[in-house]
C-alpha positions as CSV (number, residue, x, y, z in Angstrom):
1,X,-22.9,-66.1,45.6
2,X,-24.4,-63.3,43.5
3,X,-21.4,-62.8,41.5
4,X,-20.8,-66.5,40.7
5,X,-24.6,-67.2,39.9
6,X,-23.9,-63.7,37.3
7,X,-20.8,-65.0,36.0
8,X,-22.2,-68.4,35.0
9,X,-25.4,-66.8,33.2
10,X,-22.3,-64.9,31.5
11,X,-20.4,-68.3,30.8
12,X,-24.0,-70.0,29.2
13,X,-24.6,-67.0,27.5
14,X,-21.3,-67.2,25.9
15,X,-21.2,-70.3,24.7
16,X,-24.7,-70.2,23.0
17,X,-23.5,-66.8,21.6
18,X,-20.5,-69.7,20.2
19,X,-23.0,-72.0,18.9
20,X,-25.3,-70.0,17.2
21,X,-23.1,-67.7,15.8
22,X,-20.7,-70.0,13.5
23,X,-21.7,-70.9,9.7
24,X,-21.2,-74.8,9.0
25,X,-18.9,-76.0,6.5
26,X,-22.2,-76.8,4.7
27,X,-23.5,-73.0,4.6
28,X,-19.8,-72.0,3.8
29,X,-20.1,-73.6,0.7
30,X,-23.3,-73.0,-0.8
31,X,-22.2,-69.2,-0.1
32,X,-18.7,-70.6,-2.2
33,X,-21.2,-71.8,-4.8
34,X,-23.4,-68.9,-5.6
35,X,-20.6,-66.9,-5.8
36,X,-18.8,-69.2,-8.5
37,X,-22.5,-69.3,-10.6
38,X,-22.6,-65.4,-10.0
39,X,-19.1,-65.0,-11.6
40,X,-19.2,-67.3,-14.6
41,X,-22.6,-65.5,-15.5
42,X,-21.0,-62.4,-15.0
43,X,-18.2,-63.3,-17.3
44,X,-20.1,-64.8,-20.4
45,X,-22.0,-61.3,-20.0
46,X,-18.8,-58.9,-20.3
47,X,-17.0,-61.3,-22.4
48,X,-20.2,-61.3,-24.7
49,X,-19.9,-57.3,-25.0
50,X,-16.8,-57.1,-25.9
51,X,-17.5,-59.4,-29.0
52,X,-20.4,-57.0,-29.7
53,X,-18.2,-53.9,-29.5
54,X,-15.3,-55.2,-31.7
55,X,-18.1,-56.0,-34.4
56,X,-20.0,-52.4,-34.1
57,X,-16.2,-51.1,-34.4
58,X,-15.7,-53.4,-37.5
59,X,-19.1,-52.3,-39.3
60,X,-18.7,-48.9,-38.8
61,X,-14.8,-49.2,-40.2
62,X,-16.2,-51.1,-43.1
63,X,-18.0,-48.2,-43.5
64,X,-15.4,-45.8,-43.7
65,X,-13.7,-48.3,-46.0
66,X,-16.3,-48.3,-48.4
67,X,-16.9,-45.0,-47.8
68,X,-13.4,-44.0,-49.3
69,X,-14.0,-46.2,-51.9
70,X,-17.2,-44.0,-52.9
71,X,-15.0,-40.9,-52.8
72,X,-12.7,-42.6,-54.9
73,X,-15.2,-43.6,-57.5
74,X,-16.5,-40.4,-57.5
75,X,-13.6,-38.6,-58.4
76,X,-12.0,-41.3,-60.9
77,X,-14.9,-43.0,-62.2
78,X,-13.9,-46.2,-61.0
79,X,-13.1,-48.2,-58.1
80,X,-9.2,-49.0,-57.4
81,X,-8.1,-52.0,-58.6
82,X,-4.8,-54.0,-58.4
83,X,-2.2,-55.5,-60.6
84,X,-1.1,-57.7,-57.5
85,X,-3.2,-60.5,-58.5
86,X,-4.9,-62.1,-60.9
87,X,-8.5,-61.8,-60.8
88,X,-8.9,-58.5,-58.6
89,X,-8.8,-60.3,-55.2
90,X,-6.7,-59.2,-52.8
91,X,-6.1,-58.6,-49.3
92,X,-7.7,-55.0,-48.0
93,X,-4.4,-53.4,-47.3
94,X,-2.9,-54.1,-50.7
95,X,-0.5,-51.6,-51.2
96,X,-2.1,-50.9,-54.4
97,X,-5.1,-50.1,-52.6
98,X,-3.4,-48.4,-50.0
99,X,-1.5,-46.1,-52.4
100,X,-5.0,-45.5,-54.3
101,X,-7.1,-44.5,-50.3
102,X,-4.5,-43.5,-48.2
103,X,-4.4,-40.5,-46.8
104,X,-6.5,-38.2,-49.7
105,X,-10.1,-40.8,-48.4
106,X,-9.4,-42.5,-45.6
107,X,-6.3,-42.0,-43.3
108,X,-5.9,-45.5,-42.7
109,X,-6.6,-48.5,-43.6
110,X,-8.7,-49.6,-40.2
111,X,-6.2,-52.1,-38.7
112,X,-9.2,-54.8,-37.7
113,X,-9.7,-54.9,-40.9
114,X,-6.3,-56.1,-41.9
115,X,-6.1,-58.2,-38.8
116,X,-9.3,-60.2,-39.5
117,X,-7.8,-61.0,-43.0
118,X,-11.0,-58.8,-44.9
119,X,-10.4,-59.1,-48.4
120,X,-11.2,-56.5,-51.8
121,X,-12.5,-57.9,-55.1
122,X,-12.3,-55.3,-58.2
123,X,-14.4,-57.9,-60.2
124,X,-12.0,-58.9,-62.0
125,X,-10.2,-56.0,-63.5
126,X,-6.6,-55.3,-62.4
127,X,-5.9,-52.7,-64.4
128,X,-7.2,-48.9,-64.3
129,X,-10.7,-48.7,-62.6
130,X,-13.4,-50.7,-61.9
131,X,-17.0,-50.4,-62.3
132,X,-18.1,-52.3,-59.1
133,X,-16.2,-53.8,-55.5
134,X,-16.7,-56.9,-53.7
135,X,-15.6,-56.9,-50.0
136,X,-15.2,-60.3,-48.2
137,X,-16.0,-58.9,-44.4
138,X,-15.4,-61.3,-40.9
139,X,-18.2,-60.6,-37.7
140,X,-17.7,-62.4,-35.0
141,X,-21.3,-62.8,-34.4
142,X,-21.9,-64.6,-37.6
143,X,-18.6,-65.6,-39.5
144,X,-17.4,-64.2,-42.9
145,X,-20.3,-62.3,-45.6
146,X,-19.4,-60.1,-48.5
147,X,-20.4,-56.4,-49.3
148,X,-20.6,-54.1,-51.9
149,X,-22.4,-52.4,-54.5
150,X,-23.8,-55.8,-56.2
151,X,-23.1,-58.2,-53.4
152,X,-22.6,-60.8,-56.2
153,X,-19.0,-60.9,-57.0
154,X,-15.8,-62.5,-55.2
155,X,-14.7,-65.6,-55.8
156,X,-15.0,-66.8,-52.0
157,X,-17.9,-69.2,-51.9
158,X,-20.0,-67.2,-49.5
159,X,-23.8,-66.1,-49.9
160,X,-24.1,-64.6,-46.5
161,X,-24.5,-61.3,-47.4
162,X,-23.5,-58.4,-44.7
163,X,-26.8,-56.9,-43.5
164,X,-25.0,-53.1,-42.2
């Protein structure tokens, strides 16, 4: 009688053990939906920094561009220009330009650069030097502005300035 009395406490102890240890479908997916909210977050976050680095790699290899350019001016009393177009404008890896950087100021011209479609203005002049250098630049974090020495040339329409 003792051991049957024991193994029914057992077999009620069991069974609330059952009860009270399960989650409801309920619980399951509130748990489901946290963890949804808690990724998406953590995906605008990362997704968000990797915007931020790509544009703190682009500013500092517009530096180096301009950079170059400096060097450049330095020893030729100019800035490069190029006879590929009309007015000056071209794209930043014009092979005139290229020819005039790389490798004696810059060992390349910084491949983001090219990618994002960044453009070089010799105001102008597409012959011999010139005396100043627009750049039209792309950020991510606030769309295409212009750079240079006077920040007033290019003929691109834009009056954001680059503030780098």
């Amino acid at each position: 009688m003792f051991q049957y009395q024991y193994l029914a406490l057992r077999e009620r102890e069991r069974e609330r053990d059952d009860k009270t240890s399960s989650f409801t479908l309920i619980e399951l997916l509130i748990v489901v939906a946290i963890i949804g909210i808690l990724a998406a977050l953590i995906i605008v976050s990362v997704t968000g920094s990797f915007s931020k680095a790509k544009d703190a790699q682009r500013i500092q290899d517009v530096k180096g561009f301009e950079n170059a350019l400096n060097q450049y001016y330095a020893d030729n009393g100019g800035y490069p220009t190029s006879s590929d177009s009309g007015n000056g404008d071209v794209p930043i890896n014009d092979s005139i330009i290229v020819g005039d950087l790389v490798p004696k100021y810059i060992a390349s011209i910084p491949a983001i650069l090219v990618s994002d479609g960044d453009r070089y203005y010799s105001v102008g002049v597409t012959t011999g030097v010139s005396q100043s250098y627009d750049l039209k630049i792309y950020i991510a974090a606030t769309g295409w502005c212009k750079t240079g020495p006077n920040d007033q040339y290019g003929d691109w329409g834009l009056s954001a300035i680059c503030n780098f």
